[in-house]
N, C-alpha and C positions, 0 to 999 in steps of 0.2 A: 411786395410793392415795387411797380417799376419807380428809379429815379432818373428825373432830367443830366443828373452828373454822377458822381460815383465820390467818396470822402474815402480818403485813407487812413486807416482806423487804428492806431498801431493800440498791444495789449495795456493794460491798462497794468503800472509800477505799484509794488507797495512797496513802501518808502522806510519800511523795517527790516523787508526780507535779504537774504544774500542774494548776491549774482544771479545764483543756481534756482533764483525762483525756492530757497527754502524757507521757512520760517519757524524761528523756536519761538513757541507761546510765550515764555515769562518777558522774553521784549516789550509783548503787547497786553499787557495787565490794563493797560487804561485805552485798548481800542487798536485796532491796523489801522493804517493811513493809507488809502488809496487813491494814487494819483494819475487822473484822467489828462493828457498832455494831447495835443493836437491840433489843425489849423481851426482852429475855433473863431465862432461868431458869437458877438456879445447875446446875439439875441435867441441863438439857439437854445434847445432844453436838452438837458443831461440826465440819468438815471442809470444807477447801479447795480446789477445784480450780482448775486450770490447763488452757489450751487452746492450744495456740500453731498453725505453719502447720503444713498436712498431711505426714506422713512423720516428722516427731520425736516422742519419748517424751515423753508429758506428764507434768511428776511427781507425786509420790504425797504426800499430809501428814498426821502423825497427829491422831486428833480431839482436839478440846480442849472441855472442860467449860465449860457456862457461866460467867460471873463475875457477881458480884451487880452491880458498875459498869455492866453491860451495853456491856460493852467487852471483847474478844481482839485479839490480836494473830496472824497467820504470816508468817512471813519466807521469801520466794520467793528460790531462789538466783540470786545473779547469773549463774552458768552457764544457768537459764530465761531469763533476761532476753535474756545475751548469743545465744542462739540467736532469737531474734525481733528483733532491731537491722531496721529497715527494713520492718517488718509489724504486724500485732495480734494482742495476746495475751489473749483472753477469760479472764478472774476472777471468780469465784462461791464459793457459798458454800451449804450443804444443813444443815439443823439436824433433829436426830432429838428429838421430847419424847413420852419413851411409845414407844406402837406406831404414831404418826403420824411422816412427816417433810414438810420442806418446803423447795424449791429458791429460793434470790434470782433475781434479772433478773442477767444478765452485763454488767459491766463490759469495755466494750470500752476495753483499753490503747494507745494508739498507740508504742509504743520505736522513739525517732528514730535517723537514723540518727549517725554520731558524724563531729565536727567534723575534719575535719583534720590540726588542732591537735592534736589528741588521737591521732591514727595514727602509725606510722612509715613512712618515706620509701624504698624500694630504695635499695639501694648499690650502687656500684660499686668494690671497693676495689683497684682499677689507675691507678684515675685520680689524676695527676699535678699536679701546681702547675709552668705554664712561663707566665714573670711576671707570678703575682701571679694568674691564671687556671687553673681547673681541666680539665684537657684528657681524653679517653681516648687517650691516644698511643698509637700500635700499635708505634711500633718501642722502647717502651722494658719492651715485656716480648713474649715468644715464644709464649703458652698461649691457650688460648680467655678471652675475656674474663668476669673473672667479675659474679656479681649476686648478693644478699644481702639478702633480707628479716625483721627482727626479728619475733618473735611479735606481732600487735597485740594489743590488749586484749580479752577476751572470745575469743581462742582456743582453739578445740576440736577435736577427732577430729570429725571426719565433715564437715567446710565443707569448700566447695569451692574453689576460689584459680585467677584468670586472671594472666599473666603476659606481656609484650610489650614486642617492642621495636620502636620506631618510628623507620627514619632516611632519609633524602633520599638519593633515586640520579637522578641525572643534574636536575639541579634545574629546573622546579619540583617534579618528582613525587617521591613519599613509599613507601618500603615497609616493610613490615612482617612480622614473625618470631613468631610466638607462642613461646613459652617452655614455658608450661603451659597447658593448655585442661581446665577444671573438675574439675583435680586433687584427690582426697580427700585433705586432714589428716590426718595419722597421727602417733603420739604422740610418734616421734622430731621431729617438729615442732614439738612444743609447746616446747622445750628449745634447738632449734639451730636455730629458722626454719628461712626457705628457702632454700639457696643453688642458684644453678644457673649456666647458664655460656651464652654468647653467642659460637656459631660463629666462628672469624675468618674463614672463607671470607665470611659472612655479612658482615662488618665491610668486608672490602678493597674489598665494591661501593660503600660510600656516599662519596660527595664528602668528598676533603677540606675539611676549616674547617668541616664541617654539622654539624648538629645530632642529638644522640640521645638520645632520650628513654625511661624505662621505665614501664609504666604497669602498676598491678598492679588487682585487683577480688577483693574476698573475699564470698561466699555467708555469712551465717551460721547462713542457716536449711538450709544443705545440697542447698539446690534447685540445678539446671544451668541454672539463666536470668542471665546475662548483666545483661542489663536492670536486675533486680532488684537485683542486687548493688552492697556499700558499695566505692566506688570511694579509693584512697588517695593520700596526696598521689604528683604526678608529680617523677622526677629527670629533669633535662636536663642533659648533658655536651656538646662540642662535642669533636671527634674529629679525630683527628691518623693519616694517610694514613702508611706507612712505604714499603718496598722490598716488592715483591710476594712472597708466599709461599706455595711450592706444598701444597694443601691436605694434610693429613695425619689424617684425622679416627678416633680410634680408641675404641671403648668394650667395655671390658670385666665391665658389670654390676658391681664395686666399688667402685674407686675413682671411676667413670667416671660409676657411675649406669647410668640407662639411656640418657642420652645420646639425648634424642628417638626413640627405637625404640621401639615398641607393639607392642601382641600382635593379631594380624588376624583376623579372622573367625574363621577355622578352629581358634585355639586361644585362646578367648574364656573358657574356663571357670574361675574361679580358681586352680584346682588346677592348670592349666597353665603352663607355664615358669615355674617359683620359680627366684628365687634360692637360691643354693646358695653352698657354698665349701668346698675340700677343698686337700687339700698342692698342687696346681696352680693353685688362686686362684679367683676367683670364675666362677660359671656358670648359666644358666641350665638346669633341668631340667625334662624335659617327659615327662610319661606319658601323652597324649593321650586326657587324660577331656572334651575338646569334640565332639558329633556332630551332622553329621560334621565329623571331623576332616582331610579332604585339601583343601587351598587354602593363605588365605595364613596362616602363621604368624606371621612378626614382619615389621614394614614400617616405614620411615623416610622421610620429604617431605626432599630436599635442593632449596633454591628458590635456591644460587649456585654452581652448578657452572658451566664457562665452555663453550657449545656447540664444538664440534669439540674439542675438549681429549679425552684420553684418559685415563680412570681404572682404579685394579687394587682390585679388590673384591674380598677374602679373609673368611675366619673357618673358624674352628677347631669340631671338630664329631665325637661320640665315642657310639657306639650304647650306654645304661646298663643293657642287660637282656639276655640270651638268648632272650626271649620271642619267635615269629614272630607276624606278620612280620615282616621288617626293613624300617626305614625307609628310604623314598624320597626324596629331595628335591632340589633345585634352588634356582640362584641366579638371581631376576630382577630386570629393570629395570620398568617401564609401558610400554618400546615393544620388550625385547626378551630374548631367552636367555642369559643371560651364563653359568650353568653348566648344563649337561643335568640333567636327572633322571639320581640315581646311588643306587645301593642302598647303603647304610653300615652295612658289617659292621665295623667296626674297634672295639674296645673301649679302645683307646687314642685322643690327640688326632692328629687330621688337617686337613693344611691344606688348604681347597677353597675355590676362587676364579678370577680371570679377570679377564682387563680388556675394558673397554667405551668408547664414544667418545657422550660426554654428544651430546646432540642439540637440547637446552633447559637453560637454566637450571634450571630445575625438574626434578629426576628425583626418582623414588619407587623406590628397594630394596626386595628383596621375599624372604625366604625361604619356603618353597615347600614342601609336601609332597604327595606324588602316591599315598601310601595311607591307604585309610579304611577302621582299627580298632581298638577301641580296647584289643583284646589286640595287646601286642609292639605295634611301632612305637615304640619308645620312646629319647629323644636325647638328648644335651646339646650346648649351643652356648655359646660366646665368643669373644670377643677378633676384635672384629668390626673389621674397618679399609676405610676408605672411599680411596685414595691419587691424588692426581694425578702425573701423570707428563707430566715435561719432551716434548716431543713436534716433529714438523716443522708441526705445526696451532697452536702455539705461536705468539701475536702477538709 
């Protein structure tokens, strides 16, 4: 727009940050304060804008009328703020007088990232006092170990959350379990954190007397980098070795969660395997809206299975439509067949499964679908169990 004059626009002040244009979020728990200063006209009109990193919603502020002080005020929410923790957040400011308007310079914001001190820590709430020392003893409880993280500050729907556990097997060397990998925030999390749980197969590799540590990383700006991410204080426990215990690993999508199991390739599309729940319990339902829809459906990394050991790999599995086709499917391992492709007419639950003889530590579960469309073909699945079995490969 051409203007008849020209307004000199200087950046627009927030009125909590340092000097340096920096600002530490816990200041502004109840809001930034941003102060528009300049040769102002009572009768002009004022508006705010916000810029933060690419992919979030910038928000919106109503205009505000000059003041004869030539001084306004808007108050940025700390929910804006808390999504830019760790990036910059450009602030400006557009004044309309007449049929002319005109834009300030942008205030580049730096929102540090937050101290520590100010995070909460993982828990582990198994772990033990044996004297005077906090241990994770495996023989004084029977369940997968559990882990618990409080909401930190500035928690929102849509960050992303890394989650690890770090423990020493055969010492010097160090290995590692991820937990979550750039998990999306959802609102049930804003209320009950994160809880999740720490294989015990996983647990029986590490040396006793070592060390285990939990290390968590939250996005706030919702991006999948790693890197970028405010990293929170670590917990270290040191870990108490029991009597061996043959794996028993079962998830049934409720109480269980998902229990490390992902949705693969082939049924990638939201609408794919939702949770469900009916008089028989929790379930995953699948009306295969991903195309194409034949490969892997749902898949699991197990990184301590014991090589030569034999396992019986079940789950339960019930066709929810009449529609043709009927679905095809199959139970795999990454090196092999564990149930054939079988057509699944049953409208009731059925058990289908097989044992397998690990070949690596590391084996990857796979269910499997061998038709591609996205009329009929349609499934539910749970009550997934992974079992080791006593065996003569048995050390």
């Amino acid at each position: 727009m051409t203007h008849a004059m020209e307004l000199d626009l200087p950046v627009p002040v927030i009125k909590e940050a340092l000097t340096n244009n920096t600002l530490y979020p816990m200041d502004v728990l109840g809001g930034a304060t941003a102060v528009v200063k300049y040769e102002m006209d009572a009768a002009d009109d004022i508006i705010l804008y916000c810029e933060g990193p690419g992919g979030l919603a910038n928000p919106t502020f109503e205009k505000k009328q000059g003041d004869e002080s030539g001084c306004v005020e808007f108050v940025i929410a700390a929910s804006t703020i808390g999504n830019c923790i760790g990036t910059t957040l450009f602030v400006w400011y557009e004044v309309f007088r007449g049929n002319a308007s005109w834009e300030s310079q942008r205030l580049e914001l730096q929102v540090q990232y937050l101290d520590l001190s100010d995070l909460p820590e993982p828990a582990l709430p198994d772990v033990t006092f044996i004297d005077g020392d906090e241990w994770l003893d495996l023989r004084s409880f029977s369940h997968d170990a559990e882990v618990t993280l409080a909401p930190p500050p500035f928690f929102a729907v849509g960050q992303k959350v890394w989650v690890c556990a770090v423990g020493q097997r055969d010492y010097p060397s160090e290995t590692l379990l991820w937990l979550l990998e750039a998990a999306v925030i959802e609102e049930c999390h804003l209320i009950e954190g994160i809880q999740l749980t720490i294989p015990r197969g996983w647990l029986f590799f590490l040396d006793d007397y070592s060390a285990l540590t939990i290390k968590c990383y939250l996005a706030y700006d919702g991006q999948s980098d790693i890197e970028t991410a405010q990293e929170l204080p670590r917990t270290t426990h040191n870990i108490r070795q029991g009597p061996y215990q043959l794996l028993n690993d079962y998830t049934d999508f409720g109480q269980t969660g998902w229990n490390r199991w992902k949705k693969g390739p082939a049924a990638a599309n939201p609408l794919d395997l939702i949770v469900k729940s009916d008089a028989t319990g929790d379930y995953l339902w699948n009306w295969g809206y991903t195309s194409p829809n034949n490969g892997i459906h749902l898949i699991k990394e197990y990184e301590y299975l014991v090589p030569g050991r034999r396992y019986d790999f079940t789950l339960e599995l019930r066709r929810n439509s009449p529609a043709n086709p009927a679905p095809t499917l199959s139970l795999e391992s990454n090196d092999s067949i564990i149930v054939e492709p079988m057509r699944l007419l049953s409208r009731t639950w059925i058990t289908v499964g097989n044992t397998f003889i690990a070949n690596s530590s590391n084996v990857q579960l796979r269910l499997v679908s061998h038709v591609n469309s996205v009329g009929g073909n349609d499934y539910d699945v749970t009550r997934i169990r992974l079992k080791e079995i006593s065996s003569k490969n048995e050390d």
